[in-house]
N, C-alpha and C positions, 0 to 999 in steps of 0.2 A: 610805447610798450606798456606803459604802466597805466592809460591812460582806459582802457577795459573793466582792468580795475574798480580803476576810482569811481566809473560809473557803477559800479557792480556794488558798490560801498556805498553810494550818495540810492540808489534803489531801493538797496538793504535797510537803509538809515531810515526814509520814508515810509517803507513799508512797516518799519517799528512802529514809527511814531503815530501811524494811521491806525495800528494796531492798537495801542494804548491811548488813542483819541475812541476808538469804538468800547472800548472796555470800560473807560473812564463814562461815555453815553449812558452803555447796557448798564452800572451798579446806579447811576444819576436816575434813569429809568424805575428801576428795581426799587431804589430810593421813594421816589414821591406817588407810583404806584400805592404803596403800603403806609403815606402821609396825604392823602387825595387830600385833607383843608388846604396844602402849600401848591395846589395845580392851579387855582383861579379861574380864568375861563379860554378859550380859543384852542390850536391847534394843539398846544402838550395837553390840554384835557379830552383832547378827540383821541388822540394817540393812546391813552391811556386807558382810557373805555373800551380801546378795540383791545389789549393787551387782558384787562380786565376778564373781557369774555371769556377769554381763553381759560381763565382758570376760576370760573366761576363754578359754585356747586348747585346744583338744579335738581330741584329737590323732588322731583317726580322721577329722577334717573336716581335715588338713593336708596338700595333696598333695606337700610336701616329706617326711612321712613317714608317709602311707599310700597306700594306690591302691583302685580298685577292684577287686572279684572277682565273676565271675558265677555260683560258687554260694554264696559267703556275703556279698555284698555289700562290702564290705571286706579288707584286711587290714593290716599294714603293713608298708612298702615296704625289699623288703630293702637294706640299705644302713647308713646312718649321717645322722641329723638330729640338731639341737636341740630338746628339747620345754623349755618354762621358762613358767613362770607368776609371781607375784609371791612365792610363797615358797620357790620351787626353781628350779632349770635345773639340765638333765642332757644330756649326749648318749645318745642311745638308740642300740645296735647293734643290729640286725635280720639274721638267720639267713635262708638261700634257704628256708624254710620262711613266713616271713611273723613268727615271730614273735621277742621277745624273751630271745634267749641264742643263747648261741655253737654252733658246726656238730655239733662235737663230742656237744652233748645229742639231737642228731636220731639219732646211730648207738643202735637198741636199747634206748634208756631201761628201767629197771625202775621209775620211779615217774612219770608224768605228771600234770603240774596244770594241770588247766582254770578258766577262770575269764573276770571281766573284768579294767576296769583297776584293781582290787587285788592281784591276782594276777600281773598283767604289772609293778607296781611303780610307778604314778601316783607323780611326786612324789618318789622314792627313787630312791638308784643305782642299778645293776643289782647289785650285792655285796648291796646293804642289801635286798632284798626277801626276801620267806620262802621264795617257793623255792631262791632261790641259797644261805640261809641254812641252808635244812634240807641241799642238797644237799651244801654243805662239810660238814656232820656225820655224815651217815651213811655216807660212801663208795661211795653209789652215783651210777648215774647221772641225773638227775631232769630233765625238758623242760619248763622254765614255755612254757605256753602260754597263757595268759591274753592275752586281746586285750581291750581297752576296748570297753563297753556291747554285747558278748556276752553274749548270754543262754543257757540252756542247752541249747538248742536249736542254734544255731549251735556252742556248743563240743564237742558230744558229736557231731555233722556232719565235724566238722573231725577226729575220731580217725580218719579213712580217709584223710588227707593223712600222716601219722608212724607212723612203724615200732613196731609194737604189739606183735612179736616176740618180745621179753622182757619186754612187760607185767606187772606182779606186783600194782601198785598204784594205783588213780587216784584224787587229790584234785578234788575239786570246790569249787568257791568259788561261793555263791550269792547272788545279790543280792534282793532283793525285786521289782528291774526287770525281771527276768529273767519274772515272772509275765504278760507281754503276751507275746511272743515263744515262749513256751510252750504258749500258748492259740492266737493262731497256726499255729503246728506242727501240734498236731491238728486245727484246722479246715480245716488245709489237706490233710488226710487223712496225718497224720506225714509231711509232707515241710517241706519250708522256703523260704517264701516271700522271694523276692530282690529288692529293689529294682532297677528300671532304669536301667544307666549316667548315661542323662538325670535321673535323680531324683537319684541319689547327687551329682552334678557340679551341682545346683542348689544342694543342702545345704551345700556346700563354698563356694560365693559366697555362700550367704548367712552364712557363718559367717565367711567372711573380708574382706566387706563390712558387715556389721552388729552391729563392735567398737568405732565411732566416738566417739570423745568431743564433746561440746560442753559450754560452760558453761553448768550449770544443770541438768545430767543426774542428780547424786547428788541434788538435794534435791527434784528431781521425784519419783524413785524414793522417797524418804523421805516425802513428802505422799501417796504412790499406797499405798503399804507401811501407816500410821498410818491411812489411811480406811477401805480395804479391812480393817484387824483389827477397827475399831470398829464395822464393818458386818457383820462373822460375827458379834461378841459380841447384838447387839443384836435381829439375826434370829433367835438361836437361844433368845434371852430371849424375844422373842416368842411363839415356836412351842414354847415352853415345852419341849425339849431337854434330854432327859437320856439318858445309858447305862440301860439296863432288860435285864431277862433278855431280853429277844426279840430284841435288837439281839447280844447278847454270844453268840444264839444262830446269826445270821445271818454275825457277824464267824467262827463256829468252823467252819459249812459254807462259809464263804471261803476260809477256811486247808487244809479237807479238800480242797476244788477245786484248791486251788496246790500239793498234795504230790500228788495225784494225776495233775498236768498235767506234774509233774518228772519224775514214776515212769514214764510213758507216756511221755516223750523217751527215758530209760535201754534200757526195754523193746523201741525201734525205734533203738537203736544200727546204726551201719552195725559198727562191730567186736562182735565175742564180749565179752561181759563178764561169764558166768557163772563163772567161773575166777578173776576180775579183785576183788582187793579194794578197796569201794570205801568211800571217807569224803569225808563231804559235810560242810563248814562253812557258815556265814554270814557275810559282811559288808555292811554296809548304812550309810549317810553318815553322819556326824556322831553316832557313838554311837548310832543308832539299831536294838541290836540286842534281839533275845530268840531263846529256845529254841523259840517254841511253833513254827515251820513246821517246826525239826528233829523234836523230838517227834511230829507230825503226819505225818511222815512213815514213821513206825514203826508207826503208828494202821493206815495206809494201806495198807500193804505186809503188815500181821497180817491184813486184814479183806477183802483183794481178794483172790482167788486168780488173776488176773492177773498181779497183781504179787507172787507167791510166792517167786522167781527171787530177790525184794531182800529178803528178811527179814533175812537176814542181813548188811545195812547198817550201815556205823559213822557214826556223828555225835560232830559236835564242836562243843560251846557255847561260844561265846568270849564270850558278854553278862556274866560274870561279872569278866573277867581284863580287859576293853576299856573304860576311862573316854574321857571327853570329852578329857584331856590328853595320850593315843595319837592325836588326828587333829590336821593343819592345824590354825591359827584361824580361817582364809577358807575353806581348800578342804576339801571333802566328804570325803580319805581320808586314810588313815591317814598316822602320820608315819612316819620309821625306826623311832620308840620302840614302835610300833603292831606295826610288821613283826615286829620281836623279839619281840614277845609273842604273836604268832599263829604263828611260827616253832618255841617254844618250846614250844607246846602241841600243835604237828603233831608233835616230836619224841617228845615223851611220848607222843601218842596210837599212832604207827607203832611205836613199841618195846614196844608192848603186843601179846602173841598175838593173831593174828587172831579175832574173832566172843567176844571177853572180854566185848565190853560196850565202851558209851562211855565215855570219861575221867572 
């Protein structure tokens, strides 16, 4: 008779305690989110980068400091904001140009860097990024142009907005995201497809409406995060999943498609760049880099007489010089100590005569 009950009380009992086990996760969560030096490294630092995302502020969605443009979609708003996330804040000054640096770099640059936001200095002062860092060194005059989730498309667009006059040098800063927006470009027969004031101003509410917190959001995202891994591993177990020459052969005409889709932005430049010496780097989030799309890119430019014009291309690998302890713990880029080391190797590689060879 009583014995319904008791179960009914030993369910109740557990369901508490499971309850205040998940509560006690979600503030322990909340906790070292907002302490990322006490994360270290492995799965609670994977968990918390994904949690991270969610409430990051992206600065090309802020119309305190960008606007729209209707032929590259964006830029940012010249003026003066605050950009800050949970491991940095910085005020960012913005040049009648759109982007980040002072007025002064727009008269006649001789070295221009394009790029995104590694290159414009995510996260970093404006002193501490690599091109302000290389431009104190050399004694010239140098324009970061780097605008955040610019791809190379949109930044090699944008050399018909700045004075190309004394051009001598252009850096390019490559993302791997860059490889949609490229593809893109030529489908769109080398022009550049814009998004619509209404789409861009959609993007912005949702970005500045859908940072919400509620309780119970990080350990959701940690049960969605833990199922979702255990469901790749297990499908791939399945379907008996391995790397084979065929796939390593399929990943190598991917990589010739993505240098070839760079080369074909270069080659439909609105400025001259046959004169223009060019070195092209990589960055890519979280340590994620390698040589092979630079490399690739020399494959590309030997073997297409299209792209002859670029043979004489410089590359710069940084996957050698860049560990995991150059980036944020939570965010995707690089830190100051990141910037100095890709500063340091554009320095080395520009004091090298031109068409030597890579570094």
């Amino acid at each position: 008779m009583h014995r319904p009950r008791l179960v009914i009380q030993v369910v109740a009992a557990n369901i508490g305690l499971l309850l205040v086990l998940l509560a006690l996760v979600e503030l322990g969560l909340r906790s070292v989110l907002h302490a990322p030096t006490l994360l270290g490294t492995g799965r609670l630092r994977d968990v918390a980068r994904q949690l991270y995302i969610q409430e990051l502020n992206i600065i090309q969605l802020m119309p305190q400091c960008s606007q729209y443009d209707s032929e590259l979609t964006y830029r940012l708003r010249p003026g003066m904001c605050l950009f800050s996330n949970i491991e940095y804040s910085d005020t960012f000054r913005i040049n009648s140009a759109g982007v980040r640096d002072d007025e002064r770099s727009l008269h006649a640059p001789e070295i221009i860097m394009i790029g995104d936001s590694y290159t414009m200095g995510w996260g970093v002062r404006h002193d501490e990024s690599f091109p302000q860092i290389v431009e104190a060194r050399v004694g010239k005059t140098v324009l970061d142009a780097g605008i955040s989730s610019y791809g190379t498309a949109r930044e090699v667009v944008s050399l018909s907005r700045y004075d190309t006059s004394r051009l001598k040098t252009l850096v390019i800063q490559y993302c791997d995201n860059d490889l949609a927006e490229n593809d893109a470009f030529a489908a769109h027969h080398n022009s550049l497809p814009v998004m619509s004031r209404a789409g861009y101003d959609s993007l912005v509410r949702q970005q500045q409406g859908g940072r919400g917190y509620y309780f119970g959001k990080y350990v959701i995202t940690l049960l969605k995060s833990g199922f979702y891994d255990r469901l790749v591993v297990r499908v791939r177990r399945a379907l008996g999943w391995a790397p084979s020459s065929a796939a390593a052969d399929v990943h190598r005409r991917g990589k010739y498609r993505e240098a070839e889709l760079f080369l074909n932005v270069l080659a439909n430049s609105p400025v001259p760049l046959d004169r223009v010496r060019i070195l092209v780097l990589q960055l890519n989030a979280y340590d994620n880099n390698d040589g092979e799309f630079l490399q690739m890119l020399h494959a590309v430019a030997d073997s297409e007489p299209r792209f002859a014009a670029f043979r004489r291309i410089e590359t710069l690998d940084l996957s050698p010089l860049l560990a995991d302890r150059d980036y944020y713990t939570l965010d995707p880029h690089i830190s100051s100590r990141g910037q100095r080391i890709v500063a340091a190797a554009l320095l080395r590689a520009l004091a090298k005569r031109p068409g030597s060879g890579a570094p």
